[in-house]
Legacy VTK file of the C-alpha trace (Angstrom):
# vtk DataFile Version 3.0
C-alpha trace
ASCII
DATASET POLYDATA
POINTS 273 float
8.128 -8.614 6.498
7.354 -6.042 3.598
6.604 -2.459 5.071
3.665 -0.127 3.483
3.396 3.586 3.363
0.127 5.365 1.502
-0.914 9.784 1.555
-4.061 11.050 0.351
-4.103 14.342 0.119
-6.358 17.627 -0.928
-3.271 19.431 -1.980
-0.205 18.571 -3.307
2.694 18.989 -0.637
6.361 18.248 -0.454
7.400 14.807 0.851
10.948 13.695 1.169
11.271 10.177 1.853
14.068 8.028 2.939
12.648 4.546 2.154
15.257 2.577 3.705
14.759 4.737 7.112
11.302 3.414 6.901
12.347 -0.256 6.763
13.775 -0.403 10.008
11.277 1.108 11.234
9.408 -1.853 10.476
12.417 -4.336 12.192
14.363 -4.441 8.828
17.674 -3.898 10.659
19.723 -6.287 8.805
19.201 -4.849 5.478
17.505 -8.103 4.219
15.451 -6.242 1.690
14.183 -7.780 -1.667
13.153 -4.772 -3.499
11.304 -1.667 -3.537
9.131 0.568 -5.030
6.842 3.805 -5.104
4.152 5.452 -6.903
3.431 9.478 -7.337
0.015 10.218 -9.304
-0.087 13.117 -11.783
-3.261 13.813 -13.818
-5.104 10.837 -15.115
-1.690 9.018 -14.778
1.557 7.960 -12.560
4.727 8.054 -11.830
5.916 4.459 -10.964
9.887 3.515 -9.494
10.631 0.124 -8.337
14.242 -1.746 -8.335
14.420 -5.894 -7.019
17.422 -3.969 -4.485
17.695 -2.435 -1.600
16.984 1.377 -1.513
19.768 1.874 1.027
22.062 0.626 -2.273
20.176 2.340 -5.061
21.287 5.529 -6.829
17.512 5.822 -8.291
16.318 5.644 -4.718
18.733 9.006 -3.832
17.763 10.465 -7.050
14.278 10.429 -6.616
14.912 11.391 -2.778
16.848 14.646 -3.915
14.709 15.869 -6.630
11.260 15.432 -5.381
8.483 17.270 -5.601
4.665 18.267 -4.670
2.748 15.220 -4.041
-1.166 14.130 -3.229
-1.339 10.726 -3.873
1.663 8.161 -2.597
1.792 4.672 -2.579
5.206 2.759 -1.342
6.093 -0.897 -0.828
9.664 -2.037 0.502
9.652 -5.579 0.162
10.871 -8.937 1.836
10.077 -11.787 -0.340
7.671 -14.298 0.913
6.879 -15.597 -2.744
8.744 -15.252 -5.572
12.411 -14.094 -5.901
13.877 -10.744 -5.558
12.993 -9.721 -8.605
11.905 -7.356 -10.616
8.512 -8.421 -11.780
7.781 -9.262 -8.398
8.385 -6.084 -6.853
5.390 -4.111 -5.560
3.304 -2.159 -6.670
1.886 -3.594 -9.254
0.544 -1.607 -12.398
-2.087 -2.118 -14.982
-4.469 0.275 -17.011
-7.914 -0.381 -17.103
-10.467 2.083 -19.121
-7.560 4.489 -19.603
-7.459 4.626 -15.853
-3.645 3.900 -14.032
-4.033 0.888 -11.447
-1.680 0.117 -8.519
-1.200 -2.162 -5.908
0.803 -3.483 -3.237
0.115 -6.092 -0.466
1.951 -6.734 3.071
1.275 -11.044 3.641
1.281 -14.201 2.037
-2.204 -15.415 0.947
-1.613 -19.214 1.126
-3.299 -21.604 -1.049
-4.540 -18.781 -3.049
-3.058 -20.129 -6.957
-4.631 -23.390 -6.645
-8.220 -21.996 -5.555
-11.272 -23.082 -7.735
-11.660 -20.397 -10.627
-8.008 -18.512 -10.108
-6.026 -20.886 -12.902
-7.192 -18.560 -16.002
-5.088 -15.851 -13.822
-2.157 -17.525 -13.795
-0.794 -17.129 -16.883
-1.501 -13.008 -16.667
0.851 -12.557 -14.220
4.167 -10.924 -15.355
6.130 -12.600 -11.936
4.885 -15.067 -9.486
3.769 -13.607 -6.243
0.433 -14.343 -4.927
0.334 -10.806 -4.403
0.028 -9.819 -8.548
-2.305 -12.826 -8.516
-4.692 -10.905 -6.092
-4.552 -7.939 -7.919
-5.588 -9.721 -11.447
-8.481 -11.130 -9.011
-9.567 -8.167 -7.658
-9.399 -6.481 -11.552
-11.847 -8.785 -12.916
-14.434 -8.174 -10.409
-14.483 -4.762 -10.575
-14.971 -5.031 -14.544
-17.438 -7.466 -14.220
-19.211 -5.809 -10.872
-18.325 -2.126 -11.061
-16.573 -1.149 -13.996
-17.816 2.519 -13.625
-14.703 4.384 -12.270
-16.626 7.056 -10.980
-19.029 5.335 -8.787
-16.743 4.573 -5.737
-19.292 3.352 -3.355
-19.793 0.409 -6.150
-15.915 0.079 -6.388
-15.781 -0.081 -2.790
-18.243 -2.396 -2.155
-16.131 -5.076 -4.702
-13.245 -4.372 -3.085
-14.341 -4.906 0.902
-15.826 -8.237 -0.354
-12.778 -9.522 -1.849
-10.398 -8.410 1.083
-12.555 -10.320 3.022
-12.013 -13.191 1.059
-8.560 -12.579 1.229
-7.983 -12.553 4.385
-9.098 -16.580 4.550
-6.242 -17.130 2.734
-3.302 -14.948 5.059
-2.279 -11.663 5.895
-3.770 -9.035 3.211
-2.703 -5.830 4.199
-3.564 -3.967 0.810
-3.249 -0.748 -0.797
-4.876 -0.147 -4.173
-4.859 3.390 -5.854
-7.532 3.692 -8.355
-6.211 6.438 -10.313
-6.173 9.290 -7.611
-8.695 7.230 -4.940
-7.024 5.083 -2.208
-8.632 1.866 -0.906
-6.838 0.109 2.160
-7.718 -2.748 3.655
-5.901 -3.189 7.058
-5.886 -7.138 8.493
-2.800 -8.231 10.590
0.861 -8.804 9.715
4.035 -10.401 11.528
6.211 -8.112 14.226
10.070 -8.528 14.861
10.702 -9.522 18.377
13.685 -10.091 20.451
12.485 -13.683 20.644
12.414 -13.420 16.551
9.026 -13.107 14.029
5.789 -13.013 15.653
2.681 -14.897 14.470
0.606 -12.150 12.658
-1.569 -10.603 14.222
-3.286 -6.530 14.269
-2.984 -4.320 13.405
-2.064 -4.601 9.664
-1.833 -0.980 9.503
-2.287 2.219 11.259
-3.656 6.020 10.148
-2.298 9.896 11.084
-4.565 12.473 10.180
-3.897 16.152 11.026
-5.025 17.007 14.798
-7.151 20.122 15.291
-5.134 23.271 14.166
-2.131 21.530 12.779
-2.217 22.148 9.485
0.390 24.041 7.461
2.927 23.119 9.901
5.471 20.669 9.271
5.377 16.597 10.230
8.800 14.607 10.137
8.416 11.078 10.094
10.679 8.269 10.532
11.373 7.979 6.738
9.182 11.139 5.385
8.796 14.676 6.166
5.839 16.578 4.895
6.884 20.314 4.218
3.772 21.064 5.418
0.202 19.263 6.540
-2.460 20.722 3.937
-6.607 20.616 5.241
-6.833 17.034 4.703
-4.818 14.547 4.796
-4.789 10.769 5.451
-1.286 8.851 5.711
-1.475 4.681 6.385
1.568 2.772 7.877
2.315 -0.353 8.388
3.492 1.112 11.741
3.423 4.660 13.529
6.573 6.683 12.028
6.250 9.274 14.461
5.434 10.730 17.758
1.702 11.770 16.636
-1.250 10.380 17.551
-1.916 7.127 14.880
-4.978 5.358 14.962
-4.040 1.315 14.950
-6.615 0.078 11.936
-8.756 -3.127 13.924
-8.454 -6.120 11.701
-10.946 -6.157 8.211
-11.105 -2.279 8.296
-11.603 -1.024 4.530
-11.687 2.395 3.762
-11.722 4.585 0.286
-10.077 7.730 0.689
-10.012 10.561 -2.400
-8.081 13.962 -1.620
-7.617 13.059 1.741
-10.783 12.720 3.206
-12.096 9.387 4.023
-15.225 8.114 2.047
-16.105 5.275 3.218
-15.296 2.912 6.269
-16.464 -0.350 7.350
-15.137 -3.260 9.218
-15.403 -6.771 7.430
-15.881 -10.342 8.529
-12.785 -12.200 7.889
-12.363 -15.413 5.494
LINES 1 274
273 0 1 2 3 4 5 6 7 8 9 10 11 12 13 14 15 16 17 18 19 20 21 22 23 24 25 26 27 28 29 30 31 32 33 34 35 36 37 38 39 40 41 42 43 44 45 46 47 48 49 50 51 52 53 54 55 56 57 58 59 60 61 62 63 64 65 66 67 68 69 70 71 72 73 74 75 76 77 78 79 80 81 82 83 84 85 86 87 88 89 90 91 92 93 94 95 96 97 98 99 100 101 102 103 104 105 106 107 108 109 110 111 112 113 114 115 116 117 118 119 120 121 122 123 124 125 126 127 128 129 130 131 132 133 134 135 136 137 138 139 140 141 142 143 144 145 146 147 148 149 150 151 152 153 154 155 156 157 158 159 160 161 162 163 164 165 166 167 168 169 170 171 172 173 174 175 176 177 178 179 180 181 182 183 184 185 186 187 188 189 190 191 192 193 194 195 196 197 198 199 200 201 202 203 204 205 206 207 208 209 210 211 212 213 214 215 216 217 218 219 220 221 222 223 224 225 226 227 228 229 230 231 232 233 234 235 236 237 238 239 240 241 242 243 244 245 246 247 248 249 250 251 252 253 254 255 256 257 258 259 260 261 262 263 264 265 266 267 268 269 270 271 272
């Protein structure tokens, strides 16, 4: 099962990661990992790693680990292939510009069925790799040209996006995260556990959120996988499960959010299929 991390933030703070610490978090214990990758925003664009290998194996992966620095948006995907091989190009997230604007996205599920749905052929042949995962993302693109190209008008955006992650979700798991330059949208729907009995059948929650309790902020927060020098005025962090002690919030299936410097926009809870 892939493994998502996301922080939204009002100011930038330190974040040291250890992305293969995160993974077994997640019941990645057997370092079956098909790739990895992360994204850091700065200004109108971003700073995007992946590599088709483990992180627990890549000197990029320590690199970026030893020479990081302040941080208010993060996307990160570690990936166990459901569709497409461990490749490169089909190693999340994804990237495209749109209106001079940086795009990223990365999904936790397999959406069956979804390449040989009526209108989705035209998309097929845009897709660098072959997961159904880039395929979503080409989806989700055009309708937000076509519906809500203004960048600036989020509540439009957001509207777009919490009808097509309904949609989504009638075809499988679609755990999403989607950073629209420096504003977050997360859709949350259900994903499989590792039991001692082996996978589960997915089910909720997809993901789950930490925000700072009452007077916590400007101390520090280690994670299973991250530490955050510091916890700035607001902040929102999504898991795909809790990496610490602290009190996370487990996302009900078909919750959609947008979240922009760490506070949350908008929230709603969508019909599924």
């Amino acid at each position: 099962m892939c493994e998502l991390f996301a922080l939204s933030s009002n100011a930038p703070v330190n974040i040291r990661y250890d992305l293969d610490r995160f993974a077994a978090e997640g019941g990645e214990l057997h370092q079956n990992r098909d790739g990895w990758g992360i994204v850091f925003t700065e200004g109108r664009d971003a700073h995007c790693f992946r590599e088709a290998n483990a992180a627990s194996q890549s000197p990029l992966d320590r690199f970026l680990r030893e020479h990081s620095r302040p941080q208010s948006n993060v996307i990160a995907h570690v990936r166990r292939a459901s569709r497409g091989a461990g490749a490169l190009e089909n190693t999340h997230p994804f990237r495209r510009i749109r209106a001079g604007r940086a795009q990223h996205f990365a999904h936790n599920g397999t959406l069956n069925g979804l390449e040989d749905s009526p209108g989705v052929a035209p998309y097929l042949t845009q897709r660098v790799g072959e997961t159904d995962s880039e395929l979503a993302f080409l989806l989700l693109l055009d309708r937000l040209e076509r519906a809500a190209p203004d960048h600036e008008n989020i509540a439009a955006r957001f509207e777009v996006f919490r009808a097509f992650c309904g949609e989504m979700a009638g075809f499988g798991s679609a755990n999403f995260l989607w950073l629209d330059g420096t504003v977050l949208y997360v859709h949350a729907d259900q994903r499989v556990f590792e039991t001692p009995e082996g996978l589960s059948k997915p089910q909720p929650p997809g993901l789950h959120l930490l925000t700072p309790a009452p007077g916590a902020v400007d101390r520090a927060h280690e994670f299973t996988g991250a530490t955050l020098s510091h916890l700035p005025e607001h902040l929102a962090v999504f898991a795909s499960l809790p990496l610490s002690d602290a009190d996370w919030e487990p996302l009900p299936r078909g919750t959609v959010m947008a979240v922009a410097q760490g506070k949350i926009l908008h929230r709603d809870c969508v019909a599924q299929g």
